[in-house]
C-alpha positions in Angstrom: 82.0 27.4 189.7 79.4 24.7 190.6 76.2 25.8 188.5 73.5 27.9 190.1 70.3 25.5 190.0 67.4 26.9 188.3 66.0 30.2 191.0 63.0 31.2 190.6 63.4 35.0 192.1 61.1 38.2 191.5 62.6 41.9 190.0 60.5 44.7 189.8 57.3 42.6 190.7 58.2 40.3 187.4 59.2 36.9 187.6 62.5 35.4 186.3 64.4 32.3 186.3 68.4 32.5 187.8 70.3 30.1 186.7 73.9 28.9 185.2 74.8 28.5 181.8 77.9 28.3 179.3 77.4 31.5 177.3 80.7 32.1 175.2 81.5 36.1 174.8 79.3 36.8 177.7 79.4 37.1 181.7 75.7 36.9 181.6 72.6 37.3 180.0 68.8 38.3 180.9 65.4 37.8 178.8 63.8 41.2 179.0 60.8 41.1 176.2 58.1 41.9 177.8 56.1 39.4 175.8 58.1 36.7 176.8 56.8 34.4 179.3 59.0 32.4 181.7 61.7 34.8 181.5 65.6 33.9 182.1 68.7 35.5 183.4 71.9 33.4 182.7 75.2 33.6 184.6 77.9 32.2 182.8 79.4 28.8 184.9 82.6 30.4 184.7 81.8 33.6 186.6 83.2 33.6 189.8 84.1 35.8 193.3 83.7 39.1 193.1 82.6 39.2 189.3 79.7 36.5 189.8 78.2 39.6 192.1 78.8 41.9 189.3 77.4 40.1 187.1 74.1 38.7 188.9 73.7 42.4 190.0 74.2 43.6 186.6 71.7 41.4 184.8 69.0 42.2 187.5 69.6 45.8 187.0 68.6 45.4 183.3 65.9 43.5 184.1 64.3 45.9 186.8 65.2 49.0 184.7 65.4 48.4 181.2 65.6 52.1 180.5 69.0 52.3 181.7 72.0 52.7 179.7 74.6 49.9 179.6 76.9 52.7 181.0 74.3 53.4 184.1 74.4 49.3 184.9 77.8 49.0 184.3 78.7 51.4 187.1 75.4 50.7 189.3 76.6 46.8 189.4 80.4 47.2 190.1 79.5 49.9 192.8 77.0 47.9 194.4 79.4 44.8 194.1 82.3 46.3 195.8 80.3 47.8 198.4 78.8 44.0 199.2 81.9 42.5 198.5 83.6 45.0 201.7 81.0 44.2 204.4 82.0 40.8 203.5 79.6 38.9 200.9 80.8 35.7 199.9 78.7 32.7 198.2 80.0 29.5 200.0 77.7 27.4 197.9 78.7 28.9 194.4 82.6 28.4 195.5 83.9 31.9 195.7 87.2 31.9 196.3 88.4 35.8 195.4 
């Protein structure tokens, strides 16, 4: 997947920086300390098609809800993927292919 260049993009009227990343063991990633300035969310470069949604919804769910249980993200993200993914989303510029 060509890397997502640093996005600056607001969730839950907080700022956050979207970008790619080689994170081993991990689809992504998302700084949610509340103390922490210049916040980041990291997709993993290898994260493609359908599971790139997943995954950039996923890590924006726990950053606009950090209350919610992995479970509650796990199934908010791959609903909300496969509903996008069936009225057609695709990411030309990221290289979907799925």
């Amino acid at each position: 997947m060509p890397e997502i260049h640093p996005l600056r993009i607001k969730i839950g009227g907080r700022y956050w920086t979207l970008t790619s990343a080689r994170i081993p063991g991990f689809d992504g990633l998302a700084e949610n300390n509340p103390k922490t300035r210049n916040k980041h969310i990291w997709i993993n470069e290898s994260t493609k098609g359908k599971d790139l949604l997943d995954t950039i919804i996923h890590e924006c769910a726990h950053c606009f809800e950090p209350r919610w249980t992995e479970d509650t993200i796990l199934q908010f993200g791959t609903e909300l993927a496969e509903i996008l993914w069936k009225l057609g989303y695709r990411s030309t510029d990221l290289g979907d292919e799925d």
